[in-house]
VOLO-82414 format. One line per 3 residues: number of its first residue (from 1); their letters; for each residue x negated, y negated, z negated of N, C-alpha, C, O. Coordinates in nm, 2 decimals, always signed. Last residue first. Layout:
N
NUM = A = X,Y,Z,X,Y,Z,X,Y,Z,X,Y,Z | ...
END
This chain:
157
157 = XXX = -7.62,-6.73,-1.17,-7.51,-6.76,-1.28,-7.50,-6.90,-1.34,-7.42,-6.93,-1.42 | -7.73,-6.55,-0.87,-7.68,-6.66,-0.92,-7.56,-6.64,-1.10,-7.46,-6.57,-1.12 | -7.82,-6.22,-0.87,-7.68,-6.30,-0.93,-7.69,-6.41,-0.98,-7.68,-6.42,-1.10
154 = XXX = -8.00,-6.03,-0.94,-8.00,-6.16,-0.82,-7.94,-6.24,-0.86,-7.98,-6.35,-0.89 | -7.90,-5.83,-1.13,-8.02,-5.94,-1.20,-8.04,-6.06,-1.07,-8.10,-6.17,-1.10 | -7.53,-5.78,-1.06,-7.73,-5.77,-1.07,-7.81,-5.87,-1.08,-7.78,-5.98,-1.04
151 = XXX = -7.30,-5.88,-1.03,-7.31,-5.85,-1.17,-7.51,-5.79,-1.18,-7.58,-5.77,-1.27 | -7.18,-5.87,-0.80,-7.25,-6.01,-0.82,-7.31,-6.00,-1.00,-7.35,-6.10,-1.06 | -7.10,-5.69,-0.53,-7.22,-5.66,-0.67,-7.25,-5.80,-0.70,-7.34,-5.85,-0.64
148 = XXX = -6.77,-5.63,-0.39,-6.91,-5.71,-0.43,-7.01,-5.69,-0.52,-6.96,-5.66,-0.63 | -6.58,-5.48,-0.45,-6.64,-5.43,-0.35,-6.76,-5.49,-0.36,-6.86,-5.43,-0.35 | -6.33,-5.59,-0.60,-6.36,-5.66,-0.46,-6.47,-5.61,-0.37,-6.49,-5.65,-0.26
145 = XXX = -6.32,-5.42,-0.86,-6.25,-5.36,-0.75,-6.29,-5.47,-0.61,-6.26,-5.42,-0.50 | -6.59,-5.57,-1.00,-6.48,-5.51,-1.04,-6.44,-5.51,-0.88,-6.49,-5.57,-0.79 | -6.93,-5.43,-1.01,-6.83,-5.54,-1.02,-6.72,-5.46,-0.99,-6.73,-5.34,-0.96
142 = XXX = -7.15,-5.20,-1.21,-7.05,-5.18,-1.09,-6.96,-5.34,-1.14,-6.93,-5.37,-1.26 | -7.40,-5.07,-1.39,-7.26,-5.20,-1.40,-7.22,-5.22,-1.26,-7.31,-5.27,-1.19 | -7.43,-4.76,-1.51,-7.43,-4.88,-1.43,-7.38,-4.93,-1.39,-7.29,-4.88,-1.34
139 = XXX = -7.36,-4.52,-1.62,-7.41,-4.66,-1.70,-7.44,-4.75,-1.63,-7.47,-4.85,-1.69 | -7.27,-4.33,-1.48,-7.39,-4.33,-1.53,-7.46,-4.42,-1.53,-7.57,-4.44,-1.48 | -6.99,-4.36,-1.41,-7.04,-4.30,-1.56,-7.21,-4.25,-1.57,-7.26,-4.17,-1.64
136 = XXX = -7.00,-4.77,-1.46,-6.94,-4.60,-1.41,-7.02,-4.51,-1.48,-7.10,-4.54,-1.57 | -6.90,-5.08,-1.60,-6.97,-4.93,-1.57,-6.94,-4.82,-1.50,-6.82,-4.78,-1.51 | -6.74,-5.30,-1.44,-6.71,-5.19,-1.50,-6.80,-5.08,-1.51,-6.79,-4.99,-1.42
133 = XXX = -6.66,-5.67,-1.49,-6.75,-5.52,-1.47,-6.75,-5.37,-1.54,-6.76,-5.35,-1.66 | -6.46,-5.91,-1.40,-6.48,-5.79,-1.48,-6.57,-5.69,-1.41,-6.56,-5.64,-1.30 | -6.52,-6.24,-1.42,-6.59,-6.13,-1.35,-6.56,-5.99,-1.42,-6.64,-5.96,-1.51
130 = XXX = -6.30,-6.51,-1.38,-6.41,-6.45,-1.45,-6.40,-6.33,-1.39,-6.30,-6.29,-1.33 | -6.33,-6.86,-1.25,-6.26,-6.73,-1.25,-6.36,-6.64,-1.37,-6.46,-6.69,-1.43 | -6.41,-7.09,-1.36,-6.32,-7.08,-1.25,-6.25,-6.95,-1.23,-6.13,-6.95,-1.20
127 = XXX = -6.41,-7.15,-1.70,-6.48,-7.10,-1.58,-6.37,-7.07,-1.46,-6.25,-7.03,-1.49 | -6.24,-7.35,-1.90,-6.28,-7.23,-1.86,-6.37,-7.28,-1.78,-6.40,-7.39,-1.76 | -6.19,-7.66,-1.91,-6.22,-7.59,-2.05,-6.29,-7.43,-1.98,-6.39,-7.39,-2.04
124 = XXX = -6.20,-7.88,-1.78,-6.20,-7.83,-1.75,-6.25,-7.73,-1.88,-6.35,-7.75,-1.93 | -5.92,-8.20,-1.90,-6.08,-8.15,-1.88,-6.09,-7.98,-1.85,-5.99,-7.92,-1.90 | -5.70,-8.40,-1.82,-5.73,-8.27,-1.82,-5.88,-8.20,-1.82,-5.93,-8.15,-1.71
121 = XXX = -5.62,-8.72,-1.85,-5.67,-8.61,-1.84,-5.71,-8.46,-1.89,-5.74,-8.44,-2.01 | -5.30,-8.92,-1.83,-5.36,-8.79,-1.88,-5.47,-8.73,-1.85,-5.43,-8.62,-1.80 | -5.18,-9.08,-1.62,-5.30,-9.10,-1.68,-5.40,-9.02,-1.78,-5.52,-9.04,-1.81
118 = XXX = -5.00,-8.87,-1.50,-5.11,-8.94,-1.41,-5.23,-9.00,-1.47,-5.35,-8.99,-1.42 | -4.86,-8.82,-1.72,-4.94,-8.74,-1.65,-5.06,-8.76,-1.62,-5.17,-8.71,-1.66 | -4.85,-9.05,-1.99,-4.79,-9.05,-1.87,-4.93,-8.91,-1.85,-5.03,-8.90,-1.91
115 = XXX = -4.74,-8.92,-2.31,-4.84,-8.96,-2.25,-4.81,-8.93,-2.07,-4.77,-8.83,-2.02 | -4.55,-8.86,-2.49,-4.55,-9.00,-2.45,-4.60,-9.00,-2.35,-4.54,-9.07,-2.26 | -4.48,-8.61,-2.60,-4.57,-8.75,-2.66,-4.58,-8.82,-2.63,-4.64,-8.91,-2.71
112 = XXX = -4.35,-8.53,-2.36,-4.29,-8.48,-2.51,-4.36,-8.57,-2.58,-4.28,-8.64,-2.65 | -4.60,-8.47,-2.20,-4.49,-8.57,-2.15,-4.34,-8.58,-2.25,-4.24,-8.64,-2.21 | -4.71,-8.33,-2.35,-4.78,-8.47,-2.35,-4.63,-8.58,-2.25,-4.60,-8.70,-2.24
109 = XXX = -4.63,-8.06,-2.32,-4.67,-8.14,-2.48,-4.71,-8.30,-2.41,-4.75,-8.36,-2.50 | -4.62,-8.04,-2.05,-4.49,-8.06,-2.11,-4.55,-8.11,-2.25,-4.51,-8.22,-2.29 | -4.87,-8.05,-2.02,-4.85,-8.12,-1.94,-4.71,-8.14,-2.00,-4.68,-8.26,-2.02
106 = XXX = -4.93,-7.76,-2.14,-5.00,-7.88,-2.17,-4.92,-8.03,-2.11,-4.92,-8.13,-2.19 | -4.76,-7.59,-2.00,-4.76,-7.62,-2.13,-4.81,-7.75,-2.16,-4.74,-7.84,-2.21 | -4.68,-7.69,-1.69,-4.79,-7.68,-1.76,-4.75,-7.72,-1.93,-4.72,-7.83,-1.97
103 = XXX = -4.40,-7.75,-1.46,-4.52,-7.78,-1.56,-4.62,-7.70,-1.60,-4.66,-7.63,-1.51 | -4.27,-7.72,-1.15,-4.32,-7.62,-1.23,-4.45,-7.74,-1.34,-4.56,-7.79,-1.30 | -3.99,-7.89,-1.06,-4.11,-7.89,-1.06,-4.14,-7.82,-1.19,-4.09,-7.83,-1.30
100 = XXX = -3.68,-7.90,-0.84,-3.77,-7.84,-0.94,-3.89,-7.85,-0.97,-3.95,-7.80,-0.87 | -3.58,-7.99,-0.58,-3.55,-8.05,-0.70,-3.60,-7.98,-0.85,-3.57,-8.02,-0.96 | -3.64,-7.85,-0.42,-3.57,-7.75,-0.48,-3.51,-7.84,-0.60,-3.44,-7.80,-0.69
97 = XXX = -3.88,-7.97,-0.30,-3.76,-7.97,-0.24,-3.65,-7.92,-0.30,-3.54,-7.95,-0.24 | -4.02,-8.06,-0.63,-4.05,-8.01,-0.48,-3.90,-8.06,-0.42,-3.83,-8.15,-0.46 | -4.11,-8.38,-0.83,-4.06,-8.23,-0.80,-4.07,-8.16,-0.64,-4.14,-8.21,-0.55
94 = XXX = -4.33,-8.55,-0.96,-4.22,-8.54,-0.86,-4.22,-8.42,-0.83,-4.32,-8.35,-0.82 | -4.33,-8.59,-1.33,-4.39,-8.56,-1.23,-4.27,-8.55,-1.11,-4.15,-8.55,-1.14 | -4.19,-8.83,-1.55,-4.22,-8.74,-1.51,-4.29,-8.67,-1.39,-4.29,-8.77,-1.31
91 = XXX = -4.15,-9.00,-1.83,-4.25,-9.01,-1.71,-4.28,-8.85,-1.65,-4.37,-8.77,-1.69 | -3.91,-9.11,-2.09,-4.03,-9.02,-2.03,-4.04,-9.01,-1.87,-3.94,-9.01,-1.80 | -3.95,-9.44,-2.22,-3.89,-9.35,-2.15,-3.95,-9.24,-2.11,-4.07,-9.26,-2.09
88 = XXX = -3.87,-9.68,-2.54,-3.98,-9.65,-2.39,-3.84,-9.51,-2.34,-3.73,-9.48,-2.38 | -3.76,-9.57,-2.83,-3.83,-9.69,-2.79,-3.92,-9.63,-2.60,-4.01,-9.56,-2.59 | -3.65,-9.31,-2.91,-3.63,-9.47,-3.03,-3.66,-9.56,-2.92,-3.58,-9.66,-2.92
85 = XXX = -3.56,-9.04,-2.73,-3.65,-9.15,-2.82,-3.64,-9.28,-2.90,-3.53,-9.25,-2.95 | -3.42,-8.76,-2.88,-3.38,-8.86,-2.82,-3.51,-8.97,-2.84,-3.55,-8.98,-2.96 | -3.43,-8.41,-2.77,-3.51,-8.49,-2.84,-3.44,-8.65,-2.80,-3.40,-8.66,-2.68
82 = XXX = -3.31,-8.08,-2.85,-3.27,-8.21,-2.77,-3.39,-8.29,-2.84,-3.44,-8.26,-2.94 | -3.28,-7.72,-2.75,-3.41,-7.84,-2.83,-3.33,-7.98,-2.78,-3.29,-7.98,-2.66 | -3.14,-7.43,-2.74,-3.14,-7.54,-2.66,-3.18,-7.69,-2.80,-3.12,-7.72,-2.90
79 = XXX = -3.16,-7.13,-2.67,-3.21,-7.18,-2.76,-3.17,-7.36,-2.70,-3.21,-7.38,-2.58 | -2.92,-6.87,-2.64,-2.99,-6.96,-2.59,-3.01,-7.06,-2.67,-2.92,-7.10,-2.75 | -3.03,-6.50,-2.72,-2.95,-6.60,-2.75,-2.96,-6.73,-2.67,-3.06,-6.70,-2.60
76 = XXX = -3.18,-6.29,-2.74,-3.07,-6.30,-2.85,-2.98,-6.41,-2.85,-2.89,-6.43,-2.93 | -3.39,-6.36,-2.59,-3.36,-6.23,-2.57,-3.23,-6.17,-2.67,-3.19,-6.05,-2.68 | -3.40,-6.64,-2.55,-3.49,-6.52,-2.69,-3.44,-6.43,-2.64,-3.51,-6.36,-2.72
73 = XXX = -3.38,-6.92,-2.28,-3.32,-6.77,-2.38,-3.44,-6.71,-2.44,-3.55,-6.71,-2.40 | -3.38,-7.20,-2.38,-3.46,-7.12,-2.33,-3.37,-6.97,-2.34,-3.30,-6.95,-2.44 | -3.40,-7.59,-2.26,-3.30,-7.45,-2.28,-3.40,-7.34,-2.25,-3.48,-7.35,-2.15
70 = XXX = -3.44,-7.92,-2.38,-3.53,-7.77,-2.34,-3.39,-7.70,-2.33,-3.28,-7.75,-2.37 | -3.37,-8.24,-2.28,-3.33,-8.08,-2.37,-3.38,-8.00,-2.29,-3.38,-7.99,-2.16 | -3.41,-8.57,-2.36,-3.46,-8.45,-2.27,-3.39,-8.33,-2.35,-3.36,-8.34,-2.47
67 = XXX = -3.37,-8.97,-2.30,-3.37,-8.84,-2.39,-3.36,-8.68,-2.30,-3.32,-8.68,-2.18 | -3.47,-9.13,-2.13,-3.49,-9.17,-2.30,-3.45,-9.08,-2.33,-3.50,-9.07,-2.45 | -3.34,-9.14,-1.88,-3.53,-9.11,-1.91,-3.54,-9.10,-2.05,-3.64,-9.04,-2.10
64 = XXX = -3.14,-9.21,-1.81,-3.22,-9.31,-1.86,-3.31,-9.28,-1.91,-3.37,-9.35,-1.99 | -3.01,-8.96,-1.79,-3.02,-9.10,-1.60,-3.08,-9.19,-1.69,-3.08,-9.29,-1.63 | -3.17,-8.71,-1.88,-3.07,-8.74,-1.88,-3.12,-8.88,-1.76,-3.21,-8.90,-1.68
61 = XXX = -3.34,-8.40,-1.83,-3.38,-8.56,-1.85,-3.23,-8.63,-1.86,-3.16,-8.54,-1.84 | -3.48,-8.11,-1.90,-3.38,-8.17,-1.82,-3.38,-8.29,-1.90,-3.40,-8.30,-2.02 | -3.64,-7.76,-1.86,-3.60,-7.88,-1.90,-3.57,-8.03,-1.80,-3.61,-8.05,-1.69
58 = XXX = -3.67,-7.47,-1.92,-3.59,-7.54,-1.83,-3.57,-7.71,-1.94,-3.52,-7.74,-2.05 | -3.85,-7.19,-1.99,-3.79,-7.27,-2.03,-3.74,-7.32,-1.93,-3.75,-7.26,-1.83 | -3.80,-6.78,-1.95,-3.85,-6.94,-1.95,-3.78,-7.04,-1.98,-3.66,-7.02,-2.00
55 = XXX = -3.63,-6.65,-2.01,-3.68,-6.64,-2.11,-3.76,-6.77,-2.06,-3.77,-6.85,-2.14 | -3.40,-6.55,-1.84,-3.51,-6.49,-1.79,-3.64,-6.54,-1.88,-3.75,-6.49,-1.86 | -3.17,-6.67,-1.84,-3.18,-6.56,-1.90,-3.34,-6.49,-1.89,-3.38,-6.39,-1.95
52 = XXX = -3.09,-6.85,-1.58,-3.14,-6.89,-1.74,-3.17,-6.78,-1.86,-3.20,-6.82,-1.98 | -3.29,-6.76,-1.31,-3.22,-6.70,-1.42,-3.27,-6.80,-1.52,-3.38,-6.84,-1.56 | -3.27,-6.99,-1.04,-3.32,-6.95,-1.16,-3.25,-6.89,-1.19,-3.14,-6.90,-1.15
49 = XXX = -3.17,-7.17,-0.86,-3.23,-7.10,-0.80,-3.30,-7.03,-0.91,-3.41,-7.00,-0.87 | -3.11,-7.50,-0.94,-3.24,-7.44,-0.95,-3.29,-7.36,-0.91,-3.41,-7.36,-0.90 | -2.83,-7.46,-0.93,-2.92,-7.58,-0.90,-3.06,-7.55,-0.87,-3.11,-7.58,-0.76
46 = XXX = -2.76,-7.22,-1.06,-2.67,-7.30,-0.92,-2.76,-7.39,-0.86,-2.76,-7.40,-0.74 | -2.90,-7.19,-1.26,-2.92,-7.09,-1.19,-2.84,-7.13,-1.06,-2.88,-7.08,-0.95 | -2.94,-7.46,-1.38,-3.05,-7.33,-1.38,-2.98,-7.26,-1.30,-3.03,-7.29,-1.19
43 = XXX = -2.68,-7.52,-1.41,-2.78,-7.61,-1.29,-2.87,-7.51,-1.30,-2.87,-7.46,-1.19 | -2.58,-7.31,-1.58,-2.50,-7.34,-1.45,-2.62,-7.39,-1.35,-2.65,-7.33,-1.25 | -2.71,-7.43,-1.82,-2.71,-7.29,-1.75,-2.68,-7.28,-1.62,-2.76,-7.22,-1.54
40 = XXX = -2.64,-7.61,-1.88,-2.70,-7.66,-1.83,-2.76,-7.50,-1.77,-2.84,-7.48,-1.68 | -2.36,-7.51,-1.94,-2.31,-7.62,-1.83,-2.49,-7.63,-1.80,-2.51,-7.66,-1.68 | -2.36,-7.32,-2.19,-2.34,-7.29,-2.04,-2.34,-7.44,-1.92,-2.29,-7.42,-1.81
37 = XXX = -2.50,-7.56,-2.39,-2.56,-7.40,-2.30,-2.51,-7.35,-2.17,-2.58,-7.34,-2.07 | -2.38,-7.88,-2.21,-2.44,-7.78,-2.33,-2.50,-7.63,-2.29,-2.54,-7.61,-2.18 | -2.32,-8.21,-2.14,-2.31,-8.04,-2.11,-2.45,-7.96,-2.19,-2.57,-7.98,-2.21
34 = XXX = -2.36,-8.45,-2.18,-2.26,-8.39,-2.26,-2.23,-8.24,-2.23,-2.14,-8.18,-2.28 | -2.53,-8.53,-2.03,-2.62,-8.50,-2.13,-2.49,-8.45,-2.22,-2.52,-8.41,-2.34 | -2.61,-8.46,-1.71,-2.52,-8.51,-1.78,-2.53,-8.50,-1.89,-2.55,-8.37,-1.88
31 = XXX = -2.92,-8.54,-1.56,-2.86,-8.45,-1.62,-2.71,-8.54,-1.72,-2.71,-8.65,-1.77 | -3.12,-8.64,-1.27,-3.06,-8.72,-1.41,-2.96,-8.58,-1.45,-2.92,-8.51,-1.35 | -3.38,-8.44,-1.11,-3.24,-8.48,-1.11,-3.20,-8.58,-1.25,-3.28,-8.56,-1.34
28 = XXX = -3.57,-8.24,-1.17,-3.61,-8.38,-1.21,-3.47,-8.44,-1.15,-3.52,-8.55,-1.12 | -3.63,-7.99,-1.45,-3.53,-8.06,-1.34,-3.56,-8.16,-1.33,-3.59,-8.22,-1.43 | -3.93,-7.81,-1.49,-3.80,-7.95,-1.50,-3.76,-7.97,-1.34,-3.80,-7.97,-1.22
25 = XXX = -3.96,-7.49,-1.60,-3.90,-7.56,-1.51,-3.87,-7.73,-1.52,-3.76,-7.75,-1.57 | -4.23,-7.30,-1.71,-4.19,-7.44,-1.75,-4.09,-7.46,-1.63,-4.15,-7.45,-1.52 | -4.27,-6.96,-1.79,-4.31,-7.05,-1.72,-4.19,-7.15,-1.75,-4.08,-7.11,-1.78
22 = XXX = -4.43,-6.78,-2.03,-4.36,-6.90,-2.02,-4.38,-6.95,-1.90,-4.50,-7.00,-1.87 | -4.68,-6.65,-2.06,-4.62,-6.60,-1.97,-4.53,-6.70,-1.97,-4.54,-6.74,-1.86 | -4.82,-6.82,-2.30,-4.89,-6.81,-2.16,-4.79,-6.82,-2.03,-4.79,-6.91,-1.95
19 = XXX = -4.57,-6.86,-2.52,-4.64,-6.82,-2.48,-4.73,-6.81,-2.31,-4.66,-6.80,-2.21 | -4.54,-7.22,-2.73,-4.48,-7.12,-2.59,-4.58,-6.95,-2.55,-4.70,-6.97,-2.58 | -4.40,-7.37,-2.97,-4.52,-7.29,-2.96,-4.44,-7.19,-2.82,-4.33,-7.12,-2.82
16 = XXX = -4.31,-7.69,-3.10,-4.28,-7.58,-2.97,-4.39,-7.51,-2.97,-4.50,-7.58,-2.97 | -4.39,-7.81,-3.32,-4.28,-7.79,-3.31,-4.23,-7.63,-3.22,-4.16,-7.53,-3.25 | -4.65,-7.83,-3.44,-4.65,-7.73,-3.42,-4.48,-7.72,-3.42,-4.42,-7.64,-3.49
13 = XXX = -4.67,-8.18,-3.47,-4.73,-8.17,-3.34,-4.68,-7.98,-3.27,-4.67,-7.95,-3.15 | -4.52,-8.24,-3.72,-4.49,-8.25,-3.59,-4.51,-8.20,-3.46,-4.43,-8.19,-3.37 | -4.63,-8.08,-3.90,-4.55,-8.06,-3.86,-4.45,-8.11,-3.77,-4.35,-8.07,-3.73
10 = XXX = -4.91,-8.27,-3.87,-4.96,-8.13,-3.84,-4.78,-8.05,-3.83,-4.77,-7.95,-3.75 | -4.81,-8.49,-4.01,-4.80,-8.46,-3.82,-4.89,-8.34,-3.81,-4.95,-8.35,-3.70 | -4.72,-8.42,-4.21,-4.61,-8.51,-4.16,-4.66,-8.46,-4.00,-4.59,-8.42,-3.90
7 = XXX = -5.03,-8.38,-4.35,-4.92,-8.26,-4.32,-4.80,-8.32,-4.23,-4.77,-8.23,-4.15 | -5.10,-8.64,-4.30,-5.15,-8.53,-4.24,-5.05,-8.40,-4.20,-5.01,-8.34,-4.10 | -4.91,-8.93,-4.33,-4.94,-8.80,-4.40,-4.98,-8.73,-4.28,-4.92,-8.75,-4.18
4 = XXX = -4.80,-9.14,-4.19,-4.94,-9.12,-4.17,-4.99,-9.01,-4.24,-5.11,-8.99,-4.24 | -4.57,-9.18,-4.30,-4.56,-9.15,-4.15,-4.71,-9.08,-4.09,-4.72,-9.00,-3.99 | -4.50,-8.97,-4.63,-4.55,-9.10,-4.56,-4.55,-9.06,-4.41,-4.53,-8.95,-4.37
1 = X = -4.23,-8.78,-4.73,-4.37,-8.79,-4.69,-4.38,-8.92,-4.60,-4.30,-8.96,-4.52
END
């Protein structure tokens, strides 16, 4: 297949599919890139203060930015993704004190494509929070457990 085939990058782009509950670690330390499941297991849980068992991911840079590996556990096994690039480096966010910084799916797909963070935007797709209401049993819309009524016809929306 051609580089510009459709299907070529509709199987590019559906590499990694994460769920919600995933949460993202990178290491932002340089990584030895000759250590494998258990060696980057070790910095997850010695380094990081993590279970590598715990089904999130963990990702890790090597000392020239140009290549990364996911590690995840399935509940069967450790999954470990390497990517090397051809050309440039990846750009990553500053971590905490822990030498850890928590991503964002989104934020891991684009720092996986190139795209620096900082210049990335992020548009706001939801609502800030949302409202559960709960009838009670004589049909009247009651807001949810905070005690507030913001669910009556006053109710700014």
């Amino acid at each position: 297949l051609r580089r510009g085939d459709p299907a070529t990058l509709a199987r590019r782009l559906v590499v990694l599919t994460l769920p919600a509950s995933t949460r993202i670690f990178l290491h932002d330390q340089p990584v030895d890139f000759r250590k494998s499941h258990d060696g980057l297991s070790a910095i997850v849980r010695d380094g990081m203060k993590e279970d590598p068992l715990s089904g999130h991911l963990f990702v890790f840079l090597n000392r020239r930015r140009d290549r990364v590996k996911l590690l995840q556990w399935d509940g069967n096994g450790l999954w470990l993704h390497y990517k090397r690039l051809e050309k440039g480096t990846f750009r990553i966010p500053r971590a905490s004190a822990t030498r850890t910084a928590r991503v964002t799916r989104a934020e891991l797909a684009m720092l996986l494509e190139g795209i620096e963070l900082k210049k990335g935007q992020l548009r706001r797709r939801f609502a800030e929070s949302i409202e559960v209401q709960r009838r009670t049993s004589d049909g009247e819309r009651r807001a949810d457990e905070r005690g507030d009524d913001r669910g009556g016809d006053d109710a700014p929306r």
